[in-house]
C-alpha positions in Angstrom: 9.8 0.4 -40.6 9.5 3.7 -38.8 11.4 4.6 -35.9 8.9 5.6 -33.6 4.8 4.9 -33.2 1.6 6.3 -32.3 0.1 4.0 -30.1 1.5 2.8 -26.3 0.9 -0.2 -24.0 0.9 0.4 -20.7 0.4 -1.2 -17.6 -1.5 0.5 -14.4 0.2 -1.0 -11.4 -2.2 -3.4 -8.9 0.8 -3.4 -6.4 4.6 -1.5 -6.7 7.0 -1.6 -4.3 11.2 -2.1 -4.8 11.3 -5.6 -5.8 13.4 -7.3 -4.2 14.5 -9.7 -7.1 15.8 -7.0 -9.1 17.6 -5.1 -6.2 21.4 -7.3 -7.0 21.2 -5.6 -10.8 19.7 -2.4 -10.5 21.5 0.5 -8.5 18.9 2.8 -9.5 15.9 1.5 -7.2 15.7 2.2 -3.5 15.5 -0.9 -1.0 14.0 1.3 2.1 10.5 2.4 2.1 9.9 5.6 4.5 6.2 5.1 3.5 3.4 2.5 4.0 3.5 -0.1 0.7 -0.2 1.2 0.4 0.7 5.1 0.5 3.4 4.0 -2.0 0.8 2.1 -4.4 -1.4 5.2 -4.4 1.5 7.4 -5.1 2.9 5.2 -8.4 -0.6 5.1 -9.4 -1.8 8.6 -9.2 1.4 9.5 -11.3 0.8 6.7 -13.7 -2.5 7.9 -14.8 -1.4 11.3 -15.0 1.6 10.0 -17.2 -0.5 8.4 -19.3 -3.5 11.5 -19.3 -0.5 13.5 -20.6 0.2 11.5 -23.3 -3.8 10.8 -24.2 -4.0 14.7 -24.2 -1.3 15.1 -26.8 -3.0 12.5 -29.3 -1.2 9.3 -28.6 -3.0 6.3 -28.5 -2.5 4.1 -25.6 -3.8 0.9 -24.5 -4.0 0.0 -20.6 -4.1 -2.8 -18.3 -3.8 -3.8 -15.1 -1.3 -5.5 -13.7 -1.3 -8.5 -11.8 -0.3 -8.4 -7.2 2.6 -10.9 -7.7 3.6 -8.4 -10.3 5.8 -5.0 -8.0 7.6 -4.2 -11.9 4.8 -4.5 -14.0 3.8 -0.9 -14.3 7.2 -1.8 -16.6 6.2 -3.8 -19.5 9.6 -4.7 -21.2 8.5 -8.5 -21.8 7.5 -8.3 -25.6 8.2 -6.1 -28.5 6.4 -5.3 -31.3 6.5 -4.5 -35.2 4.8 -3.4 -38.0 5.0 -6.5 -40.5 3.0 -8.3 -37.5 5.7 -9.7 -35.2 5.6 -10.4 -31.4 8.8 -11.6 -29.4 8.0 -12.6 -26.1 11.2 -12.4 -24.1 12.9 -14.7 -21.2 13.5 -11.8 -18.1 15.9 -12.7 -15.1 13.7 -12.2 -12.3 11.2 -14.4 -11.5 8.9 -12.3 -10.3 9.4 -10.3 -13.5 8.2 -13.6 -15.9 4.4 -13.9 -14.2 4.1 -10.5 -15.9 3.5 -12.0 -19.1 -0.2 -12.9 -18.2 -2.1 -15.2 -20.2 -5.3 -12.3 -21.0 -2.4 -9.6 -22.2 -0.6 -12.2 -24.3 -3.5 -13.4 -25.8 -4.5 -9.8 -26.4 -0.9 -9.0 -28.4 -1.6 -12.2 -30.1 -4.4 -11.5 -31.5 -2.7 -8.5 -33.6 0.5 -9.8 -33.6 0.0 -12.7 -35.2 3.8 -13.9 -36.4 4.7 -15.0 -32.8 8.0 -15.9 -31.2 8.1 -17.5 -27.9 11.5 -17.2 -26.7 10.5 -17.6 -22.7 11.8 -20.9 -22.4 15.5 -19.3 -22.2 14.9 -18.5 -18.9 15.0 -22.5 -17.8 18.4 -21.7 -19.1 19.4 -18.8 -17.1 19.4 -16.7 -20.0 17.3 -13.4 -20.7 16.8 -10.7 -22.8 14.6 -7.8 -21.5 12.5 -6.9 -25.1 13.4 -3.2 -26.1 14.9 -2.7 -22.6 17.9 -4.8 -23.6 18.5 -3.5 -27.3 17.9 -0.2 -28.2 16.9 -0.6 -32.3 17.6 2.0 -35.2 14.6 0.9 -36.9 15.3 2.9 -40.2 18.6 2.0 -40.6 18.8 -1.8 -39.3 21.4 -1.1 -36.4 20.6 -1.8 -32.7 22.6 -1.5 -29.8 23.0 -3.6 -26.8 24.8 -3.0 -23.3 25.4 -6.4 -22.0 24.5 -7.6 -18.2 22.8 -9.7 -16.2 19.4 -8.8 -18.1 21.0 -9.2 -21.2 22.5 -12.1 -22.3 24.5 -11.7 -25.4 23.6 -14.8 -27.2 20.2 -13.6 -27.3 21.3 -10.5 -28.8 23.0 -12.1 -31.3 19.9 -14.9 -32.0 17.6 -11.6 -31.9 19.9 -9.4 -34.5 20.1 -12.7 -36.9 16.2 -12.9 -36.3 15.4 -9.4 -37.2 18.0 -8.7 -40.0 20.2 -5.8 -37.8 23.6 -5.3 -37.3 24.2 -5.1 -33.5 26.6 -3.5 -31.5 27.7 -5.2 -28.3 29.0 -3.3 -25.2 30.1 -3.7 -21.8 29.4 -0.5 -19.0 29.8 0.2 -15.4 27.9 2.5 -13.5 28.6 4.5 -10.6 27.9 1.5 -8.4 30.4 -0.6 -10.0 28.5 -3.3 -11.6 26.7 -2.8 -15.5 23.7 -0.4 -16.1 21.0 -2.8 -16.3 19.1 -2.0 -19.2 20.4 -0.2 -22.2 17.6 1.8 -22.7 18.3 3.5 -19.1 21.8 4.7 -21.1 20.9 5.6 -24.4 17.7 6.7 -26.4 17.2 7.0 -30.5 14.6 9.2 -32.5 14.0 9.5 -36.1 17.4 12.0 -36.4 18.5 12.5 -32.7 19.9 10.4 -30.2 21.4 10.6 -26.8 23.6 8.7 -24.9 25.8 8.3 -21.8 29.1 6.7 -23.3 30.6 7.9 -20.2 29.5 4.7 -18.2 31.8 2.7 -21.2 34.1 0.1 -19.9 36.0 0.0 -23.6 37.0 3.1 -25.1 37.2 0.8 -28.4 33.3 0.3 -28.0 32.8 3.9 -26.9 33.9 4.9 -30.2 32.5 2.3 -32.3 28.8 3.0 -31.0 29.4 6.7 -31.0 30.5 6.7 -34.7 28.1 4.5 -35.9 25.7 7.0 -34.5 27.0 10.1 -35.3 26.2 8.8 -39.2 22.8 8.7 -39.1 22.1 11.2 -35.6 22.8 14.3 -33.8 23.6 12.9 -30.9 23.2 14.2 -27.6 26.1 13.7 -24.5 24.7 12.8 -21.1 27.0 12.7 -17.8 26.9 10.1 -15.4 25.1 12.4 -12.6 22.7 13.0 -15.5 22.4 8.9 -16.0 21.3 8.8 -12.8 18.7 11.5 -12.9 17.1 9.4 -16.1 18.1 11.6 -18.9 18.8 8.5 -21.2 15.5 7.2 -20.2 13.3 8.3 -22.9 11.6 7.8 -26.2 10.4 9.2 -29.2 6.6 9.1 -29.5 4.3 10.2 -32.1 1.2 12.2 -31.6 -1.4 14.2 -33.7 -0.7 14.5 -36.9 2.4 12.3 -36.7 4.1 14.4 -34.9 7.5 13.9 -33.0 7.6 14.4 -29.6 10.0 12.7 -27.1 8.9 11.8 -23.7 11.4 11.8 -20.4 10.7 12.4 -17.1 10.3 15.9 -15.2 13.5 15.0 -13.1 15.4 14.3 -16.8 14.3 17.2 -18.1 15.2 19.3 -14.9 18.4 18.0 -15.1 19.4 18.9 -19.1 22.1 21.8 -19.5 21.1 24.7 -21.9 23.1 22.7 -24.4 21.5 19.8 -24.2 18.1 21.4 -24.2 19.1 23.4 -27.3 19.7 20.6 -29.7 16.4 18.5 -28.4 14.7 21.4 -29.1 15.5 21.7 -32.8 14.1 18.0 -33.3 10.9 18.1 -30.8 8.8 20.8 -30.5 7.1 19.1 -27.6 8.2 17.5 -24.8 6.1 15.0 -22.6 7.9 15.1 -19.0 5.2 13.3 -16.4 6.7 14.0 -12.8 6.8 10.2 -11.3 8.9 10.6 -8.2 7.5 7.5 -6.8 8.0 5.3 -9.7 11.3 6.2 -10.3 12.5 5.8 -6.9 11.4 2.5 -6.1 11.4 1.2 -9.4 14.9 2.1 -10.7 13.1 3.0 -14.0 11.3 6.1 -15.6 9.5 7.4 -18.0 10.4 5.3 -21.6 10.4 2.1 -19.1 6.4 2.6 -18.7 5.8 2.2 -22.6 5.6 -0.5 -24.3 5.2 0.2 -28.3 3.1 -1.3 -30.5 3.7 -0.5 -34.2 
């Protein structure tokens, strides 16, 4: 399986404001709006379309819907993954809010080319969840995924989801500047084809720090973020493939604002093209960015 795809789902928001059932777990939303919630939805969705013109314009294929008003995280589709033998996992999320997203005319639609389905929803009746690629960030190539553990990610799931797929996993515990774990491990860490960047800064275990970071480091370059950067979404991005097949890595304009010289350097000598949409309004009242948006579909 390759690493990285040419075609994106994504969902246009039909409502987005902080939601209030995900506010306990993520640090990286704000609660207070200083605008109308209309001003705000007009906001999110001019710079979703222009995210997702950007990425049209650089010959990825993407698929859009619209999401559903009960729905303030749906312009976040991390409810399903995908993969290239035919495969669909539908996952159980924590917030309730956050399982109507999985609407019965987008499912159907997966289902349809996805045809090897597992349901795994019902978890949630047990207070478990696993947030799709959100939760475990996969090595596709090399059959390794990694997994920071919290709320959003319970880690029996991981392990049913590493036995399901064949991967060796990698469990880890983090705190972030608030105290509590980073929510998702895709807001901490990213993997390309032969790059990959991280913030083991927000580590709990230096054991694990060094575990994920070597088992990295064998197959990577791998790329050092701080926790100031963390918060500025530098780990929030993903490797995309346009014309041609050619690798480009997406992040937002705040991320890429916030890279060093350093930083910028080694990206540079894997991507010649970077897709940086600026989505102030997303990011601020959705505590997610720009690799949050996509869901892939190999």
């Amino acid at each position: 399986m390759k690493q990285s795809t040419n075609h994106l789902l994504m969902v246009e928001p039909a409502v987005f404001f902080a939601n209030p059932q995900t506010l306990d777990t993520n640090v990286y939303q704000t609660e207070k709006h200083d605008v109308p919630y209309k001003v705000t939805l007009e906001k999110a969705t001019a710079e979703f379309q222009n995210y997702r013109d950007m990425l049209v314009e650089k010959g990825v294929m993407v698929t859009t819907v619209i999401g559903h008003e009960e729905c303030p995280d749906m312009v976040f589709p991390n409810w399903a993954s995908t993969y290239d033998d035919g495969r669909l996992i539908i996952y159980p999320m924590l917030a309730e809010n956050r399982s109507f997203e999985r609407r019965p005319r987008i499912v159907d639609w997966l289902k349809r080319h996805y045809p090897k389905i597992e349901d795994w929803s019902f978890y949630e009746e047990q207070g478990l969840a696993l947030e799709s690629t959100a939760s475990i960030v996969a090595d596709h190539v090399n059959k390794l995924a990694y997994s920071g553990l919290s709320k959003r990610t319970s880690p029996e799931l991981v392990k049913k989801w590493a036995d399901f797929m064949g991967y060796d996993v990698i469990m880890f515990e983090t705190k972030s500047h608030a105290g509590i774990p980073v929510y998702h491990t895709d807001f901490l860490m990213y993997i390309g084809t032969e790059m990959a960047g991280i913030c083991s800064e927000c580590f709990v275990d230096d054991g694990q720090r060094k575990k994920v970071l070597d088992s990295l480091s064998k197959t990577h370059e791998v790329v050092e973020f701080t926790m100031e950067q963390l918060q500025a979404n530098c780990c929030n991005a993903l490797e995309v493939l346009g014309r041609g097949d050619e690798k480009m890595l997406t992040m937002s304009k705040a991320a890429e604002r916030a890279l060093d010289d350093r930083q910028f350097e080694i990206i540079s000598k894997y991507y010649d093209r970077l897709i940086c949409p600026d989505i102030p309004t997303l990011e601020k009242y959705g505590g997610g960015s720009a690799r949050c948006m996509l869901m892939e579909l190999f």
